[in-house]
C-alpha atoms as an extended CHARMM CRD file, in Angstrom:
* protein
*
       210  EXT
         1         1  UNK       CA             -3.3140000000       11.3180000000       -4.3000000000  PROA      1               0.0000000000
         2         2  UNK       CA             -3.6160000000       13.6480000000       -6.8920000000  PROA      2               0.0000000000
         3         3  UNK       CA             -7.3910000000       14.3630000000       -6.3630000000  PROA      3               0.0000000000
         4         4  UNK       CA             -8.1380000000       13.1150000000       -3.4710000000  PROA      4               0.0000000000
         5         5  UNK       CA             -7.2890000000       10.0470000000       -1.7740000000  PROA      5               0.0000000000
         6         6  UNK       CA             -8.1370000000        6.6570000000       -3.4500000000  PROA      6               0.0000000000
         7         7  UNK       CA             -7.5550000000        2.4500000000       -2.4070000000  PROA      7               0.0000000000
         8         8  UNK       CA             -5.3480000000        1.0400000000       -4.9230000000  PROA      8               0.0000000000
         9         9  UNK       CA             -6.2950000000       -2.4660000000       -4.0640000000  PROA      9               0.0000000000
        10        10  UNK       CA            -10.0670000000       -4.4520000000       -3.3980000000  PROA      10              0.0000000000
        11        11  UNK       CA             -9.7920000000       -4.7730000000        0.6450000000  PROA      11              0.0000000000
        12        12  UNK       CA            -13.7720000000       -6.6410000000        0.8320000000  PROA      12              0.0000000000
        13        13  UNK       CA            -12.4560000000       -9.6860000000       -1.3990000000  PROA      13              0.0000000000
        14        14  UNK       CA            -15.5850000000      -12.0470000000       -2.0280000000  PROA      14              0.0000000000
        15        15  UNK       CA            -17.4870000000      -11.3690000000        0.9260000000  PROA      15              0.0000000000
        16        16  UNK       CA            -20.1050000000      -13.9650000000        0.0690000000  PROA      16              0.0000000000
        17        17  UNK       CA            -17.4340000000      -16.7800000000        0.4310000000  PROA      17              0.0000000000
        18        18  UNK       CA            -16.0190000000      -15.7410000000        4.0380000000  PROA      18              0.0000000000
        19        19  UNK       CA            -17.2190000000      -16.7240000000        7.4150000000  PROA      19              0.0000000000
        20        20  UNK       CA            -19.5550000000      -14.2030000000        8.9480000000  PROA      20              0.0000000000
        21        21  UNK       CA            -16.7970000000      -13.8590000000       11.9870000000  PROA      21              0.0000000000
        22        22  UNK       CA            -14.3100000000      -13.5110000000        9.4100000000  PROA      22              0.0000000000
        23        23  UNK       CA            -16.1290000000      -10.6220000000        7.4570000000  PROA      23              0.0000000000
        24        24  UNK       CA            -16.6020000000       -9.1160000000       10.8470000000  PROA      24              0.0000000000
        25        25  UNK       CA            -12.7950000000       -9.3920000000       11.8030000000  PROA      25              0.0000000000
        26        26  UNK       CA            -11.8270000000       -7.7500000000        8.3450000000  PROA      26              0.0000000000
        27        27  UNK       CA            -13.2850000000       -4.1290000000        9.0640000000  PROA      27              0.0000000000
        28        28  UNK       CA            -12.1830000000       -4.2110000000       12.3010000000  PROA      28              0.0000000000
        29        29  UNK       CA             -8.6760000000       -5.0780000000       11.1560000000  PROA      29              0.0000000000
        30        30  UNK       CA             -9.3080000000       -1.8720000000        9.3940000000  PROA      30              0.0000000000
        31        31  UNK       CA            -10.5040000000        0.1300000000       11.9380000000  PROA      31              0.0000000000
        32        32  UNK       CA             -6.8420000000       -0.8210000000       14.0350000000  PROA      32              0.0000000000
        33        33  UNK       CA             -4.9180000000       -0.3070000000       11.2230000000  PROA      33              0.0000000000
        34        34  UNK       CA             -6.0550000000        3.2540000000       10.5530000000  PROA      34              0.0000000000
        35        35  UNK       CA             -6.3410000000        4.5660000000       14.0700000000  PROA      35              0.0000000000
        36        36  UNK       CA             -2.3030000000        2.9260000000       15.0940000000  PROA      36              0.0000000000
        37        37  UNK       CA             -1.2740000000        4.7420000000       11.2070000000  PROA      37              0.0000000000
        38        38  UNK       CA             -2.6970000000        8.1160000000       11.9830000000  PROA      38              0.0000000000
        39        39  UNK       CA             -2.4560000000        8.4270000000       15.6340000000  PROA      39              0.0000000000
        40        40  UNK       CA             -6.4390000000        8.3750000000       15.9440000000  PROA      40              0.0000000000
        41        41  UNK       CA             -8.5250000000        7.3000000000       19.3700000000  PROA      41              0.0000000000
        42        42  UNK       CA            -11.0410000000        5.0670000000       18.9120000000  PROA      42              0.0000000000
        43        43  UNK       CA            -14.4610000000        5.9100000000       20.6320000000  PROA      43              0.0000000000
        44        44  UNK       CA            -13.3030000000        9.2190000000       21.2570000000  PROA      44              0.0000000000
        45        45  UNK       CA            -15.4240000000       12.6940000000       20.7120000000  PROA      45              0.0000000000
        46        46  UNK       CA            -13.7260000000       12.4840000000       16.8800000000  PROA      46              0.0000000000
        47        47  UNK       CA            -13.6160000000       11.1000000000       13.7150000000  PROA      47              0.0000000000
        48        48  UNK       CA            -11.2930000000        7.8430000000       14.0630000000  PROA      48              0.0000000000
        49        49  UNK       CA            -10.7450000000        4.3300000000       12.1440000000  PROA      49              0.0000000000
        50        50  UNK       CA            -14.0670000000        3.2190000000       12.7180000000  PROA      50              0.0000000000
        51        51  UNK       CA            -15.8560000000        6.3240000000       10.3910000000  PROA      51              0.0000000000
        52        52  UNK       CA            -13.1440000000        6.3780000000        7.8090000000  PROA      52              0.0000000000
        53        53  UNK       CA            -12.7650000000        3.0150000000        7.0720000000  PROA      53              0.0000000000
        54        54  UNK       CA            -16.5560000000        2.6840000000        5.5320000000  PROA      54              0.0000000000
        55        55  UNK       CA            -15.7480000000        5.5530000000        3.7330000000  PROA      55              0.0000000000
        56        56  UNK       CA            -12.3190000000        3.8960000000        2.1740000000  PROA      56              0.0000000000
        57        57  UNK       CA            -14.2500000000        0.3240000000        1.7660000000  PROA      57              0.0000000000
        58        58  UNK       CA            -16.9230000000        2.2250000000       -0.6250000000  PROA      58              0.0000000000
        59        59  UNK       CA            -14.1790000000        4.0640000000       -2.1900000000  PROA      59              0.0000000000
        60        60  UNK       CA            -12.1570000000        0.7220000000       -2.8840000000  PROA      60              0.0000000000
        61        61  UNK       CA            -15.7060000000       -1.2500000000       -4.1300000000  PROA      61              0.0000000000
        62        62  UNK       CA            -16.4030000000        1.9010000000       -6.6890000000  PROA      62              0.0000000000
        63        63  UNK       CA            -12.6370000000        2.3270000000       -7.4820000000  PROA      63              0.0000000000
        64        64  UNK       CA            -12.6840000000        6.0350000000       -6.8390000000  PROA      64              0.0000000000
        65        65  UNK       CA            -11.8210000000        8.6220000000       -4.4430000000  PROA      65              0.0000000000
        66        66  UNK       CA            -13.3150000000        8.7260000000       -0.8820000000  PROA      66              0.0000000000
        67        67  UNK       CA            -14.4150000000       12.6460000000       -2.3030000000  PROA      67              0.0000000000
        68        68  UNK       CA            -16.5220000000       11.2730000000       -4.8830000000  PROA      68              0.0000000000
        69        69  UNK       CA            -18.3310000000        8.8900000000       -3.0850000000  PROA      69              0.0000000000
        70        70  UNK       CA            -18.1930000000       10.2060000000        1.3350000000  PROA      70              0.0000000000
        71        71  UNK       CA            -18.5080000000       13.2760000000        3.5020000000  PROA      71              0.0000000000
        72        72  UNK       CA            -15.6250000000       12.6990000000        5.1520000000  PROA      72              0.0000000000
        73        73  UNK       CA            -12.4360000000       13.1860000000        3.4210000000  PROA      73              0.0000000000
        74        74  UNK       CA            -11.3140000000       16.5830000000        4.4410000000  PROA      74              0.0000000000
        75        75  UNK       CA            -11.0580000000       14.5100000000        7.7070000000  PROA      75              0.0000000000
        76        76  UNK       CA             -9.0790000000       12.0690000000        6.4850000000  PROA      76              0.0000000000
        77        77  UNK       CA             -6.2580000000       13.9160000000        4.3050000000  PROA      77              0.0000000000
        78        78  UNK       CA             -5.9900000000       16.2730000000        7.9370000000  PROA      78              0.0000000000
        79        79  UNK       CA             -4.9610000000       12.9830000000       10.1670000000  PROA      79              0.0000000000
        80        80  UNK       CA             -2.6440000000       12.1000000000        6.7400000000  PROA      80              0.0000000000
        81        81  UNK       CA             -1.2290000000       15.2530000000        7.3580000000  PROA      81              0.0000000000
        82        82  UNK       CA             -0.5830000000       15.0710000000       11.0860000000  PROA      82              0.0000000000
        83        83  UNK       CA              1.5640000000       12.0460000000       10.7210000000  PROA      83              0.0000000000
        84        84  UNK       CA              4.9310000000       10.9200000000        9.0420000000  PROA      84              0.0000000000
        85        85  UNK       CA              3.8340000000        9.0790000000        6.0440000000  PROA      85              0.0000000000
        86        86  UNK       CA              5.9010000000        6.1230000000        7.8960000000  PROA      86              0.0000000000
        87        87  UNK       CA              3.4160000000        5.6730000000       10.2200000000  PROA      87              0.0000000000
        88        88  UNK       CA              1.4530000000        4.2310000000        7.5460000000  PROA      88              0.0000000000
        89        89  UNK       CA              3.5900000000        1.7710000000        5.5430000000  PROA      89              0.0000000000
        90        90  UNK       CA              5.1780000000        0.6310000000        9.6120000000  PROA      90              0.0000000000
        91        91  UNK       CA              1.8200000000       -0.4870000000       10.9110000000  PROA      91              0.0000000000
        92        92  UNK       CA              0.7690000000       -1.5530000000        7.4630000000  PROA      92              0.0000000000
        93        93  UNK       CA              3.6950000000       -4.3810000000        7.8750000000  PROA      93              0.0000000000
        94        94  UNK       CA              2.4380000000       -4.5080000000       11.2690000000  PROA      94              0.0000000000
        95        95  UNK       CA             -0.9270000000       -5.7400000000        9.9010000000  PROA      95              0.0000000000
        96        96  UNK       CA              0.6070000000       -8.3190000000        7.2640000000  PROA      96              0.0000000000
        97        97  UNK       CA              2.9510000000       -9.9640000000       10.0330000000  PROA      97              0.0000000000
        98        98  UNK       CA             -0.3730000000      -10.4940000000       12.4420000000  PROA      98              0.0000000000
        99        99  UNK       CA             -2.3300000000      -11.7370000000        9.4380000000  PROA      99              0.0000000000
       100       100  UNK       CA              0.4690000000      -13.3820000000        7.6860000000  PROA      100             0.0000000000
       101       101  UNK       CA              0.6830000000      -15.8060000000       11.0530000000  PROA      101             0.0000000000
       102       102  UNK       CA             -2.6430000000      -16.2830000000       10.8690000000  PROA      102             0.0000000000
       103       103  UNK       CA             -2.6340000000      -18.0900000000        7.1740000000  PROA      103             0.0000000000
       104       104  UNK       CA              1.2820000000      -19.5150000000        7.9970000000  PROA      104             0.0000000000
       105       105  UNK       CA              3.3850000000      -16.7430000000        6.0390000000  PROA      105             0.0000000000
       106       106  UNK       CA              5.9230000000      -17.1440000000        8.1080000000  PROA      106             0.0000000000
       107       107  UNK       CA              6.3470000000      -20.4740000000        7.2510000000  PROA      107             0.0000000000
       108       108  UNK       CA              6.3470000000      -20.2190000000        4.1960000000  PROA      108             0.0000000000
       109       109  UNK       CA              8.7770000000      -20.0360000000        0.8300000000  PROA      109             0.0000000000
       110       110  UNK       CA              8.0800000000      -16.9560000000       -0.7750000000  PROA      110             0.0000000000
       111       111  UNK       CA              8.4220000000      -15.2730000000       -4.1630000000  PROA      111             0.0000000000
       112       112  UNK       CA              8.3820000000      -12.0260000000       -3.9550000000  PROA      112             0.0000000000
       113       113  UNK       CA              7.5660000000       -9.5480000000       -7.1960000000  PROA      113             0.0000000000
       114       114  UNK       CA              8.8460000000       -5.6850000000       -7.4320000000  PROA      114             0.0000000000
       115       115  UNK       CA              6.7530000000       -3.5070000000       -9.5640000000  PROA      115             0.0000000000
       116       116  UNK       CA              6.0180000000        0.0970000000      -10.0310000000  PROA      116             0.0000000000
       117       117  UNK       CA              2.5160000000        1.2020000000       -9.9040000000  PROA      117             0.0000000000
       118       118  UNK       CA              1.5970000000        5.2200000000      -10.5070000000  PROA      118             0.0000000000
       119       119  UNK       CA             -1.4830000000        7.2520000000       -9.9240000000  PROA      119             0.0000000000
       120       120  UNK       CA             -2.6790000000       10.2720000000      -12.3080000000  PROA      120             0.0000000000
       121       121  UNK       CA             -2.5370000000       13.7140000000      -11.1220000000  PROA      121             0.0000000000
       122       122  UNK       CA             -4.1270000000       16.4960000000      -13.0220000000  PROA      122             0.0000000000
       123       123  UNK       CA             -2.9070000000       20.3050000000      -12.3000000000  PROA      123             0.0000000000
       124       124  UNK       CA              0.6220000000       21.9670000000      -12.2460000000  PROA      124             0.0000000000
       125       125  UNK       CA              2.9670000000       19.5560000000      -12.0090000000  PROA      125             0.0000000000
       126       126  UNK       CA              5.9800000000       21.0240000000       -8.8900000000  PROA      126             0.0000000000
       127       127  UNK       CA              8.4660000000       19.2220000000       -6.7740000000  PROA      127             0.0000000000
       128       128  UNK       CA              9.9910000000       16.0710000000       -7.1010000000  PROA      128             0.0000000000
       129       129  UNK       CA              7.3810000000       13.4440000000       -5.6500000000  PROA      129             0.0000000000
       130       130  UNK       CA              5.7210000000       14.0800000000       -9.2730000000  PROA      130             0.0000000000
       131       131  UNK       CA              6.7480000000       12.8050000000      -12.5700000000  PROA      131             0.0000000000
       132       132  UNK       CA              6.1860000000       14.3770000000      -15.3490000000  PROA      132             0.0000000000
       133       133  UNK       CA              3.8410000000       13.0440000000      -18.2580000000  PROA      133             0.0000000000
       134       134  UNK       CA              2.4830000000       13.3470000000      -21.5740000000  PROA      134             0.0000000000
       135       135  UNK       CA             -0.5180000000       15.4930000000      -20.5660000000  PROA      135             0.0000000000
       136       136  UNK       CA             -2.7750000000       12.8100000000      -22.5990000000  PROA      136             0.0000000000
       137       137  UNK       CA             -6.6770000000       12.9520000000      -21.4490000000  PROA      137             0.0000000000
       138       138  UNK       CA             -5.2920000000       15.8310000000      -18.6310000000  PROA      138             0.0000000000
       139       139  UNK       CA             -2.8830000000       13.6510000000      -17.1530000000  PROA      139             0.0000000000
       140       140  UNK       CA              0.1570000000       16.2410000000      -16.2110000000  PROA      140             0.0000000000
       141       141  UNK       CA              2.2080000000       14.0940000000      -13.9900000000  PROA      141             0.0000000000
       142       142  UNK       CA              2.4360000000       11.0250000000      -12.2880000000  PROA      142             0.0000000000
       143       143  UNK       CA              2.7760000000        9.5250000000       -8.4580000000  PROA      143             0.0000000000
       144       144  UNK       CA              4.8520000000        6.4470000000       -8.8470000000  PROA      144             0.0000000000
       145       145  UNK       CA              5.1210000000        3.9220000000       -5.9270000000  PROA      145             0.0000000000
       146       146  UNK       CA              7.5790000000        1.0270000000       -5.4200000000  PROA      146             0.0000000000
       147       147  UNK       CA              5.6450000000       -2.1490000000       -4.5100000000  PROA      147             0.0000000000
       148       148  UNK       CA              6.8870000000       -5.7230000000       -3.2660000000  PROA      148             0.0000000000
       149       149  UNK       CA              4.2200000000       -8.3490000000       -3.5210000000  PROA      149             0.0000000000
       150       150  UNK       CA              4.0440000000      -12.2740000000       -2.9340000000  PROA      150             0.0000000000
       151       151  UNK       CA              3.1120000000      -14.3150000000       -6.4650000000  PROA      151             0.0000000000
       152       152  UNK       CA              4.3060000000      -17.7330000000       -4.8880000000  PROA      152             0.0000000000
       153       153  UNK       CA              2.0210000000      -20.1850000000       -7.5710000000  PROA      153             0.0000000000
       154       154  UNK       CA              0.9110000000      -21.6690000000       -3.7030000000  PROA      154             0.0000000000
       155       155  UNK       CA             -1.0170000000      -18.5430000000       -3.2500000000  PROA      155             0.0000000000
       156       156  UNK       CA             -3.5940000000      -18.0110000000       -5.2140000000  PROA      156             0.0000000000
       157       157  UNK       CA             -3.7080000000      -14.0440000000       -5.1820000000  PROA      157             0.0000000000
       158       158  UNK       CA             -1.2570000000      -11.3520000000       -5.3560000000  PROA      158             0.0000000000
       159       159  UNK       CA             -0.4970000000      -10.1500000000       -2.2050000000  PROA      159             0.0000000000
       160       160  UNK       CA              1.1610000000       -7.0730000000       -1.5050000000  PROA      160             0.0000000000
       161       161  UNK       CA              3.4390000000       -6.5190000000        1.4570000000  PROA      161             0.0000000000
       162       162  UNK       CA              5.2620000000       -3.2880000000        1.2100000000  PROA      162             0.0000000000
       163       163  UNK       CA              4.4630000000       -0.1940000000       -1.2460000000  PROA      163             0.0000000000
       164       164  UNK       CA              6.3370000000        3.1860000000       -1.0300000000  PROA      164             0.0000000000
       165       165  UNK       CA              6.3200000000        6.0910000000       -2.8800000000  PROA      165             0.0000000000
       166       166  UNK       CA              9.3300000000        7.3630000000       -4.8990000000  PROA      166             0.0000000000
       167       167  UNK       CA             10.5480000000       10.5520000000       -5.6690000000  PROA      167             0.0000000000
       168       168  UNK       CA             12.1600000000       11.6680000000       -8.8410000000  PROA      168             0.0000000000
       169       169  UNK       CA             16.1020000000       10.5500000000       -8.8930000000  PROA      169             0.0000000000
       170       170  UNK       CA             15.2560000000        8.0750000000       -5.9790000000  PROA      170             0.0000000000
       171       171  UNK       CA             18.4180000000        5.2620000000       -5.5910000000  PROA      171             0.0000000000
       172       172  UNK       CA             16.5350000000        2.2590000000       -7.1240000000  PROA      172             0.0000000000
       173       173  UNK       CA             19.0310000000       -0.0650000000       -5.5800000000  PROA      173             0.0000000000
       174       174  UNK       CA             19.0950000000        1.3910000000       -2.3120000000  PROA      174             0.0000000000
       175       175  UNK       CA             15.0650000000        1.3080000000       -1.5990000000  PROA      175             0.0000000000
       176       176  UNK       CA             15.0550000000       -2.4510000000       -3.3580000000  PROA      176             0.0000000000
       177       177  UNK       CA             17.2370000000       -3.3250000000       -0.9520000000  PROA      177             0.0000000000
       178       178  UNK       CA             15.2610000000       -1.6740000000        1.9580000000  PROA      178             0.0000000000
       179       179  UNK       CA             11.7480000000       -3.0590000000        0.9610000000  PROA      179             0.0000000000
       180       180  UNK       CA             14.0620000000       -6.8600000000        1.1600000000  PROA      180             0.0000000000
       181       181  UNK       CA             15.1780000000       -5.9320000000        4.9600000000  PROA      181             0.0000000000
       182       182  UNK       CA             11.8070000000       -5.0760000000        6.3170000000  PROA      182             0.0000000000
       183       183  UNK       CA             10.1400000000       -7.8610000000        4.1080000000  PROA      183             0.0000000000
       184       184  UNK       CA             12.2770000000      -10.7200000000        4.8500000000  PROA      184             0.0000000000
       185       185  UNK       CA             10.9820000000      -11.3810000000        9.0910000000  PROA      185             0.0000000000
       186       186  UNK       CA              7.7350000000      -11.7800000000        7.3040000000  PROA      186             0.0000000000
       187       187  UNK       CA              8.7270000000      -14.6190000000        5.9740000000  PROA      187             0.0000000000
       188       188  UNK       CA             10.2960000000      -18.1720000000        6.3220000000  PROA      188             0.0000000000
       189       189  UNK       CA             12.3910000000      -17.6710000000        3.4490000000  PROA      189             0.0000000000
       190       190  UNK       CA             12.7170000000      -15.9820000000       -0.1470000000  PROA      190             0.0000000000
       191       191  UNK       CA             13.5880000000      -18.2340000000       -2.4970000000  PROA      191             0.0000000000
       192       192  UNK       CA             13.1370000000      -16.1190000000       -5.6960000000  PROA      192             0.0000000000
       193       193  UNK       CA             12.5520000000      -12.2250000000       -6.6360000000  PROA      193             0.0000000000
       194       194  UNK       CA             11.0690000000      -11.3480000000       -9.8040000000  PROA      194             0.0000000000
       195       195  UNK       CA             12.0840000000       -7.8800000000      -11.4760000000  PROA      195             0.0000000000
       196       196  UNK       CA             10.6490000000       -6.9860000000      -14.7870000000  PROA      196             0.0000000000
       197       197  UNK       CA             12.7990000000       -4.7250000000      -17.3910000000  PROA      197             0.0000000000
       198       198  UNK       CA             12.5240000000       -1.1410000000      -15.8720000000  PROA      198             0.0000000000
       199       199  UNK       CA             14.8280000000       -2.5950000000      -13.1840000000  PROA      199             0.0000000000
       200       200  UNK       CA             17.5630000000       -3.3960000000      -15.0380000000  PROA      200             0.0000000000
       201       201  UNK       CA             20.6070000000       -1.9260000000      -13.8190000000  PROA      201             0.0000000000
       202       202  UNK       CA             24.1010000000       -2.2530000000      -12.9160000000  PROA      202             0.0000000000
       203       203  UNK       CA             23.5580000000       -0.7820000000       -9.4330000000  PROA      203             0.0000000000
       204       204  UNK       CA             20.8490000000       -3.0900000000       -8.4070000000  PROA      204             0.0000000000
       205       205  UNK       CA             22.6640000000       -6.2010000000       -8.9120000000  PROA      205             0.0000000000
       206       206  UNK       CA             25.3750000000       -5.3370000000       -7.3650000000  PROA      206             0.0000000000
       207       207  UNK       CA             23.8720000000       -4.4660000000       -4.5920000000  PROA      207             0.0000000000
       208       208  UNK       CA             21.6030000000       -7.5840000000       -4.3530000000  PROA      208             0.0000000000
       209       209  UNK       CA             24.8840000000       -9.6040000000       -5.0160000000  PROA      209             0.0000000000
       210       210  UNK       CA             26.3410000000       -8.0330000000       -1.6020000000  PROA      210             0.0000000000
């Protein structure tokens, strides 16, 4: 991210409402998730899933960057850096297909929700994975991420399955499409997908159409 790295979304939930296994099981879930992303041993002589997850868990609770409130993020954005950033978003499906099964996804009728969702960067705004902005309260530029979510009324949160980030003069229609292919096994079926007005264009629905 543009200062450091942050967690867009609340991983604890209500912690006072979940089974003490359960509240165990989510931190380890964790734990696997970030060791398989970033090619990280656990129980080995250093840092892995285990150490960085805390860190990210009281990053997401204060909504800030694992900087502002750990020791450990020059770790972390090193193993980012050692890996394809497709490591991350493959076992990240990974996750929500063994979870999903768990709570009967996969049985279910689904409608899914694209959005775009950004993150502020402050500094000199160069290459093409940042867009530019207004420069309002130091904001320079933008990163801007792609995300597919679940808002079936049966499920009473927001879930989000898939979220990539976008580069300047990305083909809308083309990653739309994508996030649909690697969504869809997730799922029993899709009986509705939601766009909002910054997708409207002639490309997407003829794409979608085919």
């Amino acid at each position: 991210m543009s200062k450091g790295v942050s967690c867009p979304y609340g991983l604890l939930g209500d912690s006072m409402t979940i089974a003490p296994a359960r509240a165990f099981r989510t931190p380890k879930t964790l734990d696997t998730f970030i060791d398989r992303s970033l090619n990280l041993k656990p129980k080995g002589k250093f840092l892995s899933g285990f150490h960085h997850a805390r860190e990210l868990l009281k990053a997401s609770v204060a909504n800030t960057y694992v900087e502002t409130d750990g020791n450990r993020a020059d770790s972390l954005h090193l193993a980012i850096k050692n890996v394809p950033i497709s490591n991350i978003y493959w076992e990240y499906l990974k996750t929500v297909e063994i979870l999903g099964t768990r709570f009967g996804l996969n049985e279910k009728d689904v409608v899914l929700a694209f959005d775009y969702t950004d993150e502020d960067f402050y500094g000199d705004p160069q290459g093409f994975w940042i867009h530019g902005w207004t420069g309002e309260k130091a904001v320079t530029g933008k990163w801007k991420f792609l995300t597919c979510a679940i808002v079936s009324s049966d499920i009473p949160l927001k879930i989000p399955l898939i979220s990539v980030p976008v580069r300047m003069g990305y083909n809308m229609a083309h990653t739309v499409a994508w996030c649909l292919s690697v969504v869809e096994p997730l799922v029993k079926s899709i009986s509705l997908v939601l766009f909002d007005r910054g997708f409207y264009s002639n490309e997407l629905m003829l794409t979608l159409s085919k």
